[in-house]
Structure formats: C-alpha cells, structure tokens
C-alpha positions as CSV (number, residue, x, y, z in Angstrom):
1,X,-168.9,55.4,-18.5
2,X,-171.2,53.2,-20.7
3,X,-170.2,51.4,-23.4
4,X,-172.1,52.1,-26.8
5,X,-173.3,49.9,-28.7
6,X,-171.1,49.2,-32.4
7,X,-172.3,50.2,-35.1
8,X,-171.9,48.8,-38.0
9,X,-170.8,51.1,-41.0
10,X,-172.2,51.2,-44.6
11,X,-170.2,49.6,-47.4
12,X,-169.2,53.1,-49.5
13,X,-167.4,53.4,-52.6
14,X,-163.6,54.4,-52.2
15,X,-164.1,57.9,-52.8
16,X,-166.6,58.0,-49.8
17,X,-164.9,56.2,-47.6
18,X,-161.6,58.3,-48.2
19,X,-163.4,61.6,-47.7
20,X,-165.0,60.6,-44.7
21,X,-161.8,60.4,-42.7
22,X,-160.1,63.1,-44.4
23,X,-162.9,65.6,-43.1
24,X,-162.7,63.9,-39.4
25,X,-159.3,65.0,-39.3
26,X,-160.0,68.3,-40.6
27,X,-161.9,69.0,-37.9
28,X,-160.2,67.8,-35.1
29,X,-159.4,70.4,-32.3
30,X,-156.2,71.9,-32.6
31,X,-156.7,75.4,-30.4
32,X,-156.4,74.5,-26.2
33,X,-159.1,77.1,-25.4
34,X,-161.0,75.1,-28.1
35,X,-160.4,71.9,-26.0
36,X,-161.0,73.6,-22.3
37,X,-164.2,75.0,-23.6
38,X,-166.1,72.1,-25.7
39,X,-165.0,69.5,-22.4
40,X,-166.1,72.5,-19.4
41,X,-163.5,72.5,-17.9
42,X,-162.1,75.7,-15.6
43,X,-160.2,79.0,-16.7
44,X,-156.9,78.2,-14.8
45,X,-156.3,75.1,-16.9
46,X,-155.8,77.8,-20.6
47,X,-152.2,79.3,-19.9
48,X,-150.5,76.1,-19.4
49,X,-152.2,74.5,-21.9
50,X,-151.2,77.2,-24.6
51,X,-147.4,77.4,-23.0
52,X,-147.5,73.2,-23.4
53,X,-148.6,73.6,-26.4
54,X,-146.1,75.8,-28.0
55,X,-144.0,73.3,-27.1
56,X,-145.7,70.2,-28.7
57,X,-148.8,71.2,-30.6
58,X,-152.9,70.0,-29.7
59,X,-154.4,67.2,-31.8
60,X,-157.6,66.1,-31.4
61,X,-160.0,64.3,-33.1
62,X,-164.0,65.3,-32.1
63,X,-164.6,61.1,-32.5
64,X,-162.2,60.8,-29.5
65,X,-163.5,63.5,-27.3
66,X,-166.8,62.0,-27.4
67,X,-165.9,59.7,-25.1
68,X,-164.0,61.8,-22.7
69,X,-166.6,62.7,-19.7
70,X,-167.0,66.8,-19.7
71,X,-166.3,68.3,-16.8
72,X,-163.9,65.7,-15.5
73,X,-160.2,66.9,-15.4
74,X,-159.3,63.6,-14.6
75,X,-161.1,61.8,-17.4
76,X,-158.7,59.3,-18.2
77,X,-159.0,59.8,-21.9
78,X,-158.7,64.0,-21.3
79,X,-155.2,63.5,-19.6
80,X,-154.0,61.5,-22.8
81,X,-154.1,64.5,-24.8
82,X,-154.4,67.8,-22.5
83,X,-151.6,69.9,-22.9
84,X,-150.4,70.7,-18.9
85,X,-147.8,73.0,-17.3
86,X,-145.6,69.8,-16.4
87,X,-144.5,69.7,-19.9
88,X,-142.2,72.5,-19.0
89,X,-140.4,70.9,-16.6
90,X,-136.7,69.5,-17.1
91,X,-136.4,66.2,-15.3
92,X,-132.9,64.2,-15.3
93,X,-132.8,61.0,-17.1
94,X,-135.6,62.3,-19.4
95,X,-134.5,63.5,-23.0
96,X,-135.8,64.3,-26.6
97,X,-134.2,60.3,-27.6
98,X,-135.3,58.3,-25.1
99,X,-135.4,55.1,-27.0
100,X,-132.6,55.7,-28.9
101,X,-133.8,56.3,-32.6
102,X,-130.9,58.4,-33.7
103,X,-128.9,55.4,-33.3
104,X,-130.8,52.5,-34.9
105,X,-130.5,54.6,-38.5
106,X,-129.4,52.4,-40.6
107,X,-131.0,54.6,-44.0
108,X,-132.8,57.6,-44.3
109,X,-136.1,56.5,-43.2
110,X,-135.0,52.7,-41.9
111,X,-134.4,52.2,-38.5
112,X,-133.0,49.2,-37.2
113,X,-133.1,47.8,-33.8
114,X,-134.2,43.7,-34.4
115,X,-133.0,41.1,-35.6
116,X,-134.7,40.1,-38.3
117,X,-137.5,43.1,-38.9
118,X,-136.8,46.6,-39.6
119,X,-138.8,50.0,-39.5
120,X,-140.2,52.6,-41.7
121,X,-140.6,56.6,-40.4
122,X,-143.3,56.6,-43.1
123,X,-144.5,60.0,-41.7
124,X,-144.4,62.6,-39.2
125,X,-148.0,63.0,-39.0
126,X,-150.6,61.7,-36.6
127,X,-154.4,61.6,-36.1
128,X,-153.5,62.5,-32.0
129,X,-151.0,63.9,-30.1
130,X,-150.4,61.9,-27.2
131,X,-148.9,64.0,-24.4
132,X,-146.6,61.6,-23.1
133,X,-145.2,60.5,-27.1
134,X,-141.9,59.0,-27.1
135,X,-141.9,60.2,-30.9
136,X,-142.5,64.0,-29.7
137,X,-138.9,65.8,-30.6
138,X,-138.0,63.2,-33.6
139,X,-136.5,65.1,-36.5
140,X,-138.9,64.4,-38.8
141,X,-138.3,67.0,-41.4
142,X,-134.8,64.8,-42.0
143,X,-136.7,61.7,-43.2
144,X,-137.8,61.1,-46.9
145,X,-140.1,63.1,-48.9
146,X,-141.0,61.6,-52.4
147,X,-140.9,58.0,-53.0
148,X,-137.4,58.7,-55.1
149,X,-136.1,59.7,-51.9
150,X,-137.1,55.9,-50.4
151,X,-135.4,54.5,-53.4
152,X,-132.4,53.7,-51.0
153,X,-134.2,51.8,-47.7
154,X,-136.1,50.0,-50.2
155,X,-132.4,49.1,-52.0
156,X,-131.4,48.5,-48.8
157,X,-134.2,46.3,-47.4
158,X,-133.9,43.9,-51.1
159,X,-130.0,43.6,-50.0
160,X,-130.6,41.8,-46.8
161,X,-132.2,38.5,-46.6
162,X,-132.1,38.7,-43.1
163,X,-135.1,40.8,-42.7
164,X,-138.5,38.9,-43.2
165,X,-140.6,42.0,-41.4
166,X,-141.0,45.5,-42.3
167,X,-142.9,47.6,-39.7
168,X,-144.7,50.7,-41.1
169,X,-144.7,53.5,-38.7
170,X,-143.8,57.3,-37.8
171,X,-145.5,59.3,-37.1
172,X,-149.2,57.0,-38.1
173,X,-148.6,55.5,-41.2
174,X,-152.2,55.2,-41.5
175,X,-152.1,58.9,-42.2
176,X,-150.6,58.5,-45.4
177,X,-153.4,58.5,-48.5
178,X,-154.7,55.4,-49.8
179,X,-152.6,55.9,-53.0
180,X,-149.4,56.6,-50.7
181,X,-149.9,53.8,-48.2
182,X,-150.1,51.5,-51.8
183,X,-146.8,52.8,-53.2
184,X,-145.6,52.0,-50.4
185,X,-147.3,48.0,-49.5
186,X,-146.6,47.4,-53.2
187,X,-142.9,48.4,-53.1
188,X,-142.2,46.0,-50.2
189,X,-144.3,43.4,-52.0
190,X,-141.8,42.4,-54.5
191,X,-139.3,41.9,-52.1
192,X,-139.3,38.4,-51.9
193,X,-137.8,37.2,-48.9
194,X,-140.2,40.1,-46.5
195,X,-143.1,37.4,-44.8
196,X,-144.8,40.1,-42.9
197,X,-146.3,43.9,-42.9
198,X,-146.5,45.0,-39.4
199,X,-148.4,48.7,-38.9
200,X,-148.1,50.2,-36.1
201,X,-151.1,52.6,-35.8
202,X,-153.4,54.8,-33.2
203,X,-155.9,55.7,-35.8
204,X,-158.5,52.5,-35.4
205,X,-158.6,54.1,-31.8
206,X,-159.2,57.9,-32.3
207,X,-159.9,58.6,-36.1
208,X,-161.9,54.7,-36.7
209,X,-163.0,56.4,-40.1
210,X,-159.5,55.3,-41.3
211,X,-160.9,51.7,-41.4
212,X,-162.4,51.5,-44.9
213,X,-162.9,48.9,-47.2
214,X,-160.6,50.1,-49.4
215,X,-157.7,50.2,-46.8
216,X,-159.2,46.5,-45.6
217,X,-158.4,45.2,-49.0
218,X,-155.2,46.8,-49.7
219,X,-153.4,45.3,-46.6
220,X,-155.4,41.7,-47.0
221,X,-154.0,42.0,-50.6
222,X,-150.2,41.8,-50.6
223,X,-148.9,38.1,-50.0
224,X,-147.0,39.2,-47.0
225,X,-148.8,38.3,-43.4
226,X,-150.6,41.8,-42.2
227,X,-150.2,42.4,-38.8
228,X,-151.9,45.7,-37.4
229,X,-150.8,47.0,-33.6
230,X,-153.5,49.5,-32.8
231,X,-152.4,51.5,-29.7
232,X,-155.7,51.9,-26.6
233,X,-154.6,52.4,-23.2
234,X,-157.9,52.4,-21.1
235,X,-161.1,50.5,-22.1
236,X,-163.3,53.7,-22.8
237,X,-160.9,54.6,-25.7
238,X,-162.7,51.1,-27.1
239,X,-166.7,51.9,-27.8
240,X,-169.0,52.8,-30.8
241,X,-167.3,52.8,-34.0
242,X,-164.1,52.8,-32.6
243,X,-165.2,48.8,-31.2
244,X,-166.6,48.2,-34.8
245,X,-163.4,49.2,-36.6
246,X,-161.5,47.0,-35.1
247,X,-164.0,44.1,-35.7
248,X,-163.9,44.3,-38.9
249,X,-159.6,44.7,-38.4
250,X,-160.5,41.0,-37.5
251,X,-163.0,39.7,-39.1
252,X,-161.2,40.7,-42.0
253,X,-158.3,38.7,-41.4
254,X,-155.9,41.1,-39.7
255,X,-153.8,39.7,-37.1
256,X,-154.8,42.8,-34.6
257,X,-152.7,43.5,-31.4
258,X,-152.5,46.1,-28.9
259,X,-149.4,48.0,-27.2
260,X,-150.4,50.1,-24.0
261,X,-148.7,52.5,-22.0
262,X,-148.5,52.8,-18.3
263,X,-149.5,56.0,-17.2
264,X,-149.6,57.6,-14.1
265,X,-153.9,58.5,-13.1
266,X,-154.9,56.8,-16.1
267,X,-154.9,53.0,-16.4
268,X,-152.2,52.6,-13.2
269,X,-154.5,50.0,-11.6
270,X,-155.4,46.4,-11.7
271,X,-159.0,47.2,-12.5
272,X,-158.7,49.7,-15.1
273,X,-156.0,46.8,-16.9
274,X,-158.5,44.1,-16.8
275,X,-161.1,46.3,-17.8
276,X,-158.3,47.5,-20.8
277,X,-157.6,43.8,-21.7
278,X,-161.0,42.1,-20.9
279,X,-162.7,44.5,-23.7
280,X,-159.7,43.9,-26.3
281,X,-160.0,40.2,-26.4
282,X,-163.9,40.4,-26.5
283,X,-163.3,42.7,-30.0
284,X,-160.6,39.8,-31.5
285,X,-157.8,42.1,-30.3
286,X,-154.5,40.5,-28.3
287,X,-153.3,42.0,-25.4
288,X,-149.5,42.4,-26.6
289,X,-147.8,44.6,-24.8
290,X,-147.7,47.0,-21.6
291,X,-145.1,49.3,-21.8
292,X,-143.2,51.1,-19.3
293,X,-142.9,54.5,-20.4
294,X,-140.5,55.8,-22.7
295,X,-138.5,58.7,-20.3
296,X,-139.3,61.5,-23.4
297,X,-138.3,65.0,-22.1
298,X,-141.8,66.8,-21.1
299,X,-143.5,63.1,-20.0
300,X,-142.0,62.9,-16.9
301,X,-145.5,63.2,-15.0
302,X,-146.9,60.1,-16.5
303,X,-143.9,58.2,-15.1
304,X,-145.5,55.1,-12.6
305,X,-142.8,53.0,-10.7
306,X,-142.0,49.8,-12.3
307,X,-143.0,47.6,-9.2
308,X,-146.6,49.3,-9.6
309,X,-146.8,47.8,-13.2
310,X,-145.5,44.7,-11.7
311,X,-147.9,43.8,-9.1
312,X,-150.7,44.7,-11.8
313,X,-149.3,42.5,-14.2
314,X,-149.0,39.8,-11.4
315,X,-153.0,40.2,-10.0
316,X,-154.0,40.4,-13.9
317,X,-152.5,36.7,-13.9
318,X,-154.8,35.6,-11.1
319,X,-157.8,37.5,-12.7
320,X,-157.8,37.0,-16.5
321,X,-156.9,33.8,-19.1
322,X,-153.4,34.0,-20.2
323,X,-153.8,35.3,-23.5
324,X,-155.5,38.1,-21.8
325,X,-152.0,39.4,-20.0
326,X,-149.9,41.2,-21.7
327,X,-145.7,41.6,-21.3
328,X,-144.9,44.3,-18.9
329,X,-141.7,45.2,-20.9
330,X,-139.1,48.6,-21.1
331,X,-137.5,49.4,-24.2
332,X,-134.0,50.3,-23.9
333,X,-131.8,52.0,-26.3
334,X,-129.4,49.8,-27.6
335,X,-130.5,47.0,-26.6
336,X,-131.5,43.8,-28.8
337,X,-135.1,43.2,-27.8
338,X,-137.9,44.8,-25.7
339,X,-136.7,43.8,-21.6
340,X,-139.5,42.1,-19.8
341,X,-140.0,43.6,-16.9
C-alpha cells in the first residue's frame, strides 16, 4: 500500500481543534454490517461479526479505515478491529485478567505493578477497539467517576516518595476532554517528588485529530518529563495525518515511543517488523517494545509462538541500527518487571 504524503495541519483556535476530534469520533463505525459493507467484504463474514460483537462491541474510526485495503479480508489493519467468530471460543490458559490487574490495585483507580511508577485507569473509553485488547473484560464501571472520587490515589500517590512516574492510561486517556485531561496533569503537578507523565495512548494512530495544539501545550507545560507511548503495530497504521501527528508529538518535545503487539497474520514476519520499526524511527518515534500477547479470553487466535517473535527479533538485529529493535518482552502477572523474551 502506498504511503501518503503528511500533511501538515492548520494552527486552529482551541475550540476548533477540540471539535474536530470530537466529531471524528462521533462518526466512527460502531454497526458490523456498517464495517462489512463500507470495506466490500462478503455476506458470510456479518453473523460472527454481530455474535463477536455482543460480546465486545465495534469501534472504529473512518480516519483508520482509510487505510485498510477494501476488499482484502486479510488487510492487516481490518483484522485489528474485525469482530470474528473465534471470539467465542474458550481456550485454556486464556482469561478475562490476563495480566493480572485485579491484583496490582493498590486504590480505586491506582494500579501498582513497578517499582517506582504507578498507573492511572483514567477511563474506560477508547478511540478503537482492538480485538485482541488485554483491557477487554476490565471492570471499569468500579473505577472513579468525579475527581472527588480520585481524591484518594492522588492522597495516595503524595504519600509515597518512592514513586517518581505516574502513567496515564485505561481505557485512552487521551479520550478524556481537554479540561478533564488538565485536572488531572495539574493534580499530579504539585506532587513534588513525581519527575515524569507517561501516557499511554492509541489515539495519535487511529483518531490523529486528538493531536492539537492545545493538547501539545498542556503536556509540554507541567514541569514533569512527558513521555507519550502511542501504540501502531504494522507500518500502514503510520501514513497521512496519522505520520504528521506524531511529528509534531516530536518536534514538540515529546519523548514518543511505541509498544507493538505480535499478532498472528498481521505483523508476524521479519519484513512487516522492519517495515513497522524502519517507518517509526524515520517519524522521531522509538521502537520500545514488542510484546507477546497478553492470553485475554476471546484473543486466543492472534496467539504467535514465542520462538516466531524470537527469530524476528534476532534477523531485525542483522537488518536494522540498534535503536531500531525493540524488546521482545511478556508481561506476567505478578511479576516485578516486563520479562524479556
């Protein structure tokens, strides 16, 4: 598929800027027979795709379909996001926790599982719904509400001087409003001994509207150290305005990584990796981490063998500077740290 070239997007005021996303997401496809029939493809795919969905709902914003091929069932953007009858199926060693969440509570809405860094279930909302989300089942509806109802992470985060990083997730904290995302950024501020913002975010890559100047300037403004980690697993996800928000992620001054899933038919090769990591360090963007997926019930079918993601990790050595590769890692519940694989 060929690459577009970036645009580059107007300055507008913040009102502009904000409505632009909001009516983005308004529109994204939400109805399967919707998302069969804009990308051509056949009749038999519309039952499973409304059983799968009844079981995790369709999400889909028109910017990313775009760049999905019509026609093509095994467009490697189209399997990211189209609901399919192995949903249904109950595979042993795959459940609703699989990195173990639940256990890494420490408050209501503060989860715990590193030393020295801490996260935030900001939200429960996205811009996509992945298929193969490790986040799919989490009990969102049990997190915190109004910013009163933060009142005790953010106590509890001011009461240990051990953490130095907050991580903003969910959900996509970059669904929250601008107003919201600044309650929250300026809450954290004036905790003194916090160093660094980390948000952990798919919306440069399927909703790039997100990426405003106002939303530039609020994380550039707080004296902690913003780190973004966008979320692209296959190098057509990264063209148009999608390349030119994360540009300006950079040029802006945003440390910008990139996690990546390995996924069975969809970036499972040595080429389509370099392709992945070749284009993300052209933008400014690191390379951080591959990950082996997460065994969430209803994935199962994206499942690649580990030794596959080692021998790709291995030729990407031979191919591409080091910065370029990223860790091949696992994370396991319980455990202190990501395992390198």
């Amino acid at each position: 598929m060929p690459t577009p070239p970036a645009t580059t997007r107007q300055t507008l005021s913040p009102q502009q800027d904000t409505a632009n996303w909001h009516r983005a997401l308004a529109a994204a496809v939400r109805d399967p027979d919707e998302l069969i029939d804009l990308l051509g493809l056949g009749d038999d795919y519309r039952e499973p795709a409304r059983r799968a969905t009844r079981l995790f709902p369709l999400l889909v914003p028109r910017n990313y379909l775009e760049r999905i091929e019509p026609g093509n069932p095994r467009d490697p953007l189209l399997l990211q996001v189209l609901p399919l009858a192995a949903e249904e199926t109950v595979v042993d060693g795959f459940s609703a926790d699989a990195v173990g969440d639940a256990q890494a509570h420490r408050s209501p809405g503060l989860l715990q599982k590193y030393t020295g860094r801490a996260l935030l279930i900001t939200t429960g909302a996205c811009a996509v719904h992945c298929r193969y989300c490790f986040r799919r089942e989490f009990p969102y509806g049990e997190e915190p509400r109004t910013m009163e109802d933060w009142e005790p992470a953010f106590a509890d985060i001011a009461a240990d001087s051990s953490l130095h990083e907050i991580i903003l997730s969910g959900g996509d904290p970059l669904m929250l409003t601008d107003a919201r995302l600044a309650m929250f950024i300026e809450r954290l501020d004036r905790i003194e001994h916090l160093r660094r913002l980390r948000i952990h975010t798919r919306l440069p890559i399927v909703l790039p509207q997100r990426v405003t100047d106002t939303l530039l300037e609020m994380i550039t403004s707080t004296r902690m150290t913003p780190i973004v980690v966008v979320h692209a697993n296959h190098a057509h996800e990264l063209q148009g305005d999608c390349a030119a928000a994360l540009r300006e992620l950079v040029r802006g001054g945003v440390t910008v990584l990139n996690q990546a899933v390995l996924l069975r038919g969809i970036n499972d090769t040595t080429a389509s990796q370099a392709e992945l990591c070749e284009r993300l360090v052209n933008l400014g963007v690191i390379p951080y981490y591959l990950h082996q997926l997460d065994r969430v019930s209803g994935a199962a079918h994206f499942e690649v063998p580990e030794q596959t993601g080692r021998v790709i990790i291995a030729e990407l050595r031979e191919r591409l500077p080091g910065y370029a590769v990223p860790q091949f890692v696992r994370e396991i519940a319980g455990e202190s740290h990501k395992t390198p694989l």
